[in-house]
SETORLUM-900081 format. One record per residue (C-alpha): residue number from 1; x negated, y negated, z. Coordinates in steps of 0.05 Angstrom, whole numbers. Each point is the difference from the previous one (the first is absolute). Layout:
R, NUM, X, Y, Z
...
This chain:
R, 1, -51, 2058, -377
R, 2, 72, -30, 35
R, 3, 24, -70, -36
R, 4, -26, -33, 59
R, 5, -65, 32, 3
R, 6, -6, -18, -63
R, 7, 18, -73, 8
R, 8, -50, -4, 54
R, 9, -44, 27, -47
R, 10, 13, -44, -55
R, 11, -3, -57, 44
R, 12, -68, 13, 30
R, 13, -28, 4, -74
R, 14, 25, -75, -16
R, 15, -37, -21, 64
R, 16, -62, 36, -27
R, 17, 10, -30, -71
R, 18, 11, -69, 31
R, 19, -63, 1, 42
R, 20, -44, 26, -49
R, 21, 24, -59, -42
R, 22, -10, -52, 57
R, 23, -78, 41, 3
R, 24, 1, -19, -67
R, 25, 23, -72, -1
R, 26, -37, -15, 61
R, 27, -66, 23, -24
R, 28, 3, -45, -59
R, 29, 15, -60, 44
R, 30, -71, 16, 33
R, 31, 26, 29, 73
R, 32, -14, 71, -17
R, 33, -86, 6, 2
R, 34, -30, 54, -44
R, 35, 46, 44, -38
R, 36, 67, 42, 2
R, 37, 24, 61, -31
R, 38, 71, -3, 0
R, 39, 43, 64, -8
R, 40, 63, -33, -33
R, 41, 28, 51, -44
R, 42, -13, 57, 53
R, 43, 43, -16, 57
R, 44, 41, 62, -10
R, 45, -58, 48, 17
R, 46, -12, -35, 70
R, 47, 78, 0, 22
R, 48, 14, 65, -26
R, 49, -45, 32, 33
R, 50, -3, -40, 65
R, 51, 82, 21, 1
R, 52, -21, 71, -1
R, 53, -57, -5, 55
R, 54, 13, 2, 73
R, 55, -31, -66, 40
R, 56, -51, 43, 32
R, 57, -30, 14, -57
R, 58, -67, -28, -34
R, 59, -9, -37, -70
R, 60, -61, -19, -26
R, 61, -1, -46, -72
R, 62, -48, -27, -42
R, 63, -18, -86, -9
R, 64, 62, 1, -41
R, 65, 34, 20, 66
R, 66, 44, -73, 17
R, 67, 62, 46, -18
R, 68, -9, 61, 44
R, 69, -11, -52, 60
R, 70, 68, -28, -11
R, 71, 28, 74, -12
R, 72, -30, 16, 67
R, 73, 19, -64, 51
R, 74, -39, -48, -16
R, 75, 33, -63, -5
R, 76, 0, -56, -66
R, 77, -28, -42, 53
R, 78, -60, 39, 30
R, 79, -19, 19, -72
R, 80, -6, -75, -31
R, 81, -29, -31, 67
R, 82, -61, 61, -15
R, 83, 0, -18, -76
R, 84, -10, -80, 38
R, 85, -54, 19, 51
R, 86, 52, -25, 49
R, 87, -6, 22, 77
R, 88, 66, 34, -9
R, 89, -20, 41, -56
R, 90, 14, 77, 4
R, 91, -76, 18, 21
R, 92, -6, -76, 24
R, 93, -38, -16, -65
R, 94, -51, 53, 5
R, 95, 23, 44, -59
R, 96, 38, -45, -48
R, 97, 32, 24, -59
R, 98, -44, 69, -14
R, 99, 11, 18, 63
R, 100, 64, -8, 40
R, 101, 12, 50, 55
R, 102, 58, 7, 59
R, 103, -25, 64, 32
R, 104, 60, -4, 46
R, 105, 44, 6, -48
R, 106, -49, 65, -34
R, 107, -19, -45, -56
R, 108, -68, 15, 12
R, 109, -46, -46, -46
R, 110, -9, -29, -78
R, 111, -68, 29, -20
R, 112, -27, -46, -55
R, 113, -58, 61, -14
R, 114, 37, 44, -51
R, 115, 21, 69, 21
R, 116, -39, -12, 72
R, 117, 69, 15, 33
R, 118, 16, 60, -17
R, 119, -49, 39, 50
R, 120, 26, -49, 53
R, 121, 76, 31, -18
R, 122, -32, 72, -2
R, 123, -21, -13, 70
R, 124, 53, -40, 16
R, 125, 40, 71, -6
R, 126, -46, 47, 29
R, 127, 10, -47, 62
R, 128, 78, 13, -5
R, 129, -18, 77, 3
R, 130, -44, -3, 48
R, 131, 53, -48, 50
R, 132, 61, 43, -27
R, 133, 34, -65, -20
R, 134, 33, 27, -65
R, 135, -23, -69, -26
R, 136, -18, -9, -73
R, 137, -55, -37, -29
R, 138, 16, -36, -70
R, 139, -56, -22, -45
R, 140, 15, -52, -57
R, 141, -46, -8, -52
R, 142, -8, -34, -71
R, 143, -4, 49, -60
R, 144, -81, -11, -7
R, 145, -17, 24, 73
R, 146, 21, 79, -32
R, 147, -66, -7, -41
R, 148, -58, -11, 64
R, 149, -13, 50, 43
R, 150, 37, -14, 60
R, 151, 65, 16, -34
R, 152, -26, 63, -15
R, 153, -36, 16, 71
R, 154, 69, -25, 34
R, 155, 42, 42, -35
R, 156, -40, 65, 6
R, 157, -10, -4, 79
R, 158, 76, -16, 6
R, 159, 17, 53, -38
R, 160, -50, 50, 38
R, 161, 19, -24, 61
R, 162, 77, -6, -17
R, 163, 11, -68, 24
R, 164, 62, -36, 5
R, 165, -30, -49, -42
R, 166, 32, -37, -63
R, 167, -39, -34, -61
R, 168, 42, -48, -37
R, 169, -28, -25, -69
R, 170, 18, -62, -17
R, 171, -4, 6, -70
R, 172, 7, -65, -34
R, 173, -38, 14, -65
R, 174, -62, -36, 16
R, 175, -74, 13, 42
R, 176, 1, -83, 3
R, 177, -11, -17, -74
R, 178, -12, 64, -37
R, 179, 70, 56, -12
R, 180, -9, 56, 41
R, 181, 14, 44, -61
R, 182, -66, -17, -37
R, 183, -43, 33, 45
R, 184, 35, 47, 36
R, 185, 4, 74, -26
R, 186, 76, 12, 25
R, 187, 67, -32, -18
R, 188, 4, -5, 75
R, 189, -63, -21, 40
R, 190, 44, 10, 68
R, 191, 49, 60, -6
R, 192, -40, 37, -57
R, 193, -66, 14, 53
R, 194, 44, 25, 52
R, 195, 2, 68, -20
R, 196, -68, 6, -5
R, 197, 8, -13, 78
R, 198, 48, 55, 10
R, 199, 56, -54, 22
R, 200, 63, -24, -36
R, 201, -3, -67, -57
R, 202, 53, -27, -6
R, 203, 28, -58, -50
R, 204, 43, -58, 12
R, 205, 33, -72, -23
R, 206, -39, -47, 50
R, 207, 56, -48, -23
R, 208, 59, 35, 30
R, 209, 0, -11, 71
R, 210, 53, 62, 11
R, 211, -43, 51, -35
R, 212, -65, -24, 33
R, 213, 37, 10, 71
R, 214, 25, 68, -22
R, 215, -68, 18, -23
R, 216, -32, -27, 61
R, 217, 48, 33, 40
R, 218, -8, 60, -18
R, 219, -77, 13, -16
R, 220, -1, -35, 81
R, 221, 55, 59, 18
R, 222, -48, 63, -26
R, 223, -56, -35, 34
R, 224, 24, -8, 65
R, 225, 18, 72, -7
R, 226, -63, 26, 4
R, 227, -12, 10, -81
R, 228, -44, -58, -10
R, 229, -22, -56, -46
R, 230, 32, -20, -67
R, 231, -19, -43, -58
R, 232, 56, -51, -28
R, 233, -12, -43, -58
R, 234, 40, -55, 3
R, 235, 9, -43, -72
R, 236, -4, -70, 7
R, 237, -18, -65, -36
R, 238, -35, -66, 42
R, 239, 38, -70, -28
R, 240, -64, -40, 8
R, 241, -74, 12, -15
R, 242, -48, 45, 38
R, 243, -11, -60, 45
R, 244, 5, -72, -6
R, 245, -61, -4, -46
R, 246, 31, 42, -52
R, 247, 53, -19, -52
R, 248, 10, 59, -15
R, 249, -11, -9, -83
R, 250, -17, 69, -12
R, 251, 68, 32, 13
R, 252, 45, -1, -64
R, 253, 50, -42, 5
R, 254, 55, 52, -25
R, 255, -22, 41, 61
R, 256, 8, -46, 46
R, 257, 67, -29, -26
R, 258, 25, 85, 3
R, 259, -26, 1, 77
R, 260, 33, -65, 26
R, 261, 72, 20, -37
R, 262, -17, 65, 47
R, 263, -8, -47, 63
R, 264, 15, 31, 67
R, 265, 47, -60, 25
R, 266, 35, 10, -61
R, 267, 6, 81, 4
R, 268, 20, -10, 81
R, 269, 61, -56, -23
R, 270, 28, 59, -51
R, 271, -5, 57, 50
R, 272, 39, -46, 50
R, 273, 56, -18, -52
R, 274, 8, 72, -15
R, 275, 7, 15, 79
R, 276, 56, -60, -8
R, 277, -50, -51, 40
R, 278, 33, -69, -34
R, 279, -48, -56, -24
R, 280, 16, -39, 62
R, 281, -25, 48, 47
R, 282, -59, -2, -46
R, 283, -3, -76, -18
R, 284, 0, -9, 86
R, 285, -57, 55, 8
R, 286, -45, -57, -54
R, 287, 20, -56, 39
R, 288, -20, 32, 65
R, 289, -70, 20, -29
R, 290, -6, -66, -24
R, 291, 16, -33, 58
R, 292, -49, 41, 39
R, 293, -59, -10, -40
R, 294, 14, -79, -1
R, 295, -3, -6, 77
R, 296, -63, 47, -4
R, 297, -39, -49, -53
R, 298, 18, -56, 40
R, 299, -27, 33, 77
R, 300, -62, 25, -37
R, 301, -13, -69, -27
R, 302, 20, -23, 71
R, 303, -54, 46, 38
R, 304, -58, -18, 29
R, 305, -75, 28, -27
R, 306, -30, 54, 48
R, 307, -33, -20, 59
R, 308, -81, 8, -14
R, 309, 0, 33, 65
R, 310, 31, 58, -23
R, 311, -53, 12, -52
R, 312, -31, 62, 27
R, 313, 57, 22, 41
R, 314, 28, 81, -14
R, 315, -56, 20, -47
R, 316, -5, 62, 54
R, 317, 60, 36, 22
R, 318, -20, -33, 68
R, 319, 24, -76, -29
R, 320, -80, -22, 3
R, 321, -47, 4, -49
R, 322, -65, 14, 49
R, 323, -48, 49, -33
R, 324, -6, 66, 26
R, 325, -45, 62, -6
């Protein structure tokens, strides 16, 4: 990744830290109904891999998705005015936190039913074969979707079908409250069922933005080639509970004092000193982010509620929401 690409990248990760803290602080000031599942901690994974993907192509993520949003257009703005239930929202307060979508952008959907999206991505590809597109479909998913069958059936047709198909892991240690490791039989639960597939597993720092780009970029490279799906695991840790309910009590605290020291800000500010990016560049970068988010907070708080009349409006591809046989 170039200096700037990275400073671009770097910067696009303090707007994602910045508005999944305004989620945060506005949801205890009572504007954000029901609950959030912020992804602070794993903004690396999203902008890594978005740098690596060509526009065309089609994401899906999970109800801890605000982050791959961002990563893929979405604006601060759009994304807090959904969290709101304001008119402006991103799906014009239809979907709310669990599930943000910008189709025309190829984010296409947070899918609050765990593991649900990765057939959509499997068929998401086969439609890329079948147009000749040389698209890619991405799917994101926590570490406890590899152990319900989905996972499993997604994989397997991909791999029969040689799909250009990815399946990132986000593997942040936890399936909501309980470690992944305690009741999963491999180190892995991701890259270590691959093989079983036929298709390549492959291991990475979800921290590091540049490695998840180079990883990204490459697995989307053989895919687009014609030698189909891959598996990467990408290690990660969340900064905040499974959701807002959830103080998270249960992790030790000497694991998650090792994970924030390994924070993906932090990793992105030494890369960029070693390129010989100063700490102004960087310091300017923070204040743009936060400047950005500030204006957003204040138009979401600014935007109107939906219009009732819109209720029932594109439940059908059509726009309506008349039944049909």
């Amino acid at each position: 990744m170039e200096p700037a690409g990275l400073l671009a990248a770097y910067e696009r990760m303090a707007v994602i830290r910045r508005t999944e803290k305004a989620a945060h602080d506005l949801f205890l000031h009572g504007l954000v109904k029901g609950t959030t599942h912020l992804a602070a901690g794993q903004e690396a994974i999203a902008v890594g891999a978005s740098a690596a993907l060509r526009p065309d192509d089609y994401v899906f993520a999970t109800y801890r998705g605000h982050h791959h949003a961002l990563a893929r257009g979405a604006t601060p703005e759009e994304c807090l005015a959904e969290l709101m239930s304001r008119a402006t929202g991103l799906c014009r307060a239809k979907g709310g936190s669990m599930h943000l979508t910008k189709a025309a952008t190829g984010m296409l959907g947070s899918y609050a039913i765990v593991g649900s999206h990765l057939p959509m991505a499997v068929g998401a590809a086969w439609s890329a074969r079948l147009r000749g597109t040389e698209q890619l479909a991405v799917a994101f998913f926590g570490d406890g979707a590899t152990n319900i069958g989905a996972f499993h059936e997604s994989l397997n047709l991909a791999a029969v079908w040689k799909l250009p198909v990815l399946f990132v892991c986000e593997n942040n240690l936890y399936m909501e409250y309980t470690p992944i490791a305690d009741v999963t039989a491999v180190p892995r639960p991701a890259a270590d069922r691959a093989p079983a597939y036929g298709i390549p597993g492959e291991v990475v720092d979800g921290n590091d933005v540049v490695a998840v780009a180079e990883a990204v970029g490459r697995l989307a490279a053989r895919a687009r080639a014609g030698d189909g799906p891959a598996v990467l695991e990408a290690e990660t840790y969340r900064h905040f509970g499974h959701s807002r309910a959830d103080p998270a009590t249960y992790r030790p605290a000497e694991e998650v004092e090792r994970w924030l020291k390994h924070d993906p800000l932090d990793l992105a500010r030494g890369r960029l000193a070693e390129l010989g990016i100063g700490a102004e560049a960087v310091a300017e970068a923070d204040e743009r982010a936060r400047a950005v988010v500030e204006r957003a907070i204040e138009a979401a708080k600014a935007a109107p509620p939906p219009d009732l009349r819109e209720a029932l409006t594109d439940v059908w591809a059509d726009g309506g929401a008349a039944w049909r046989t």
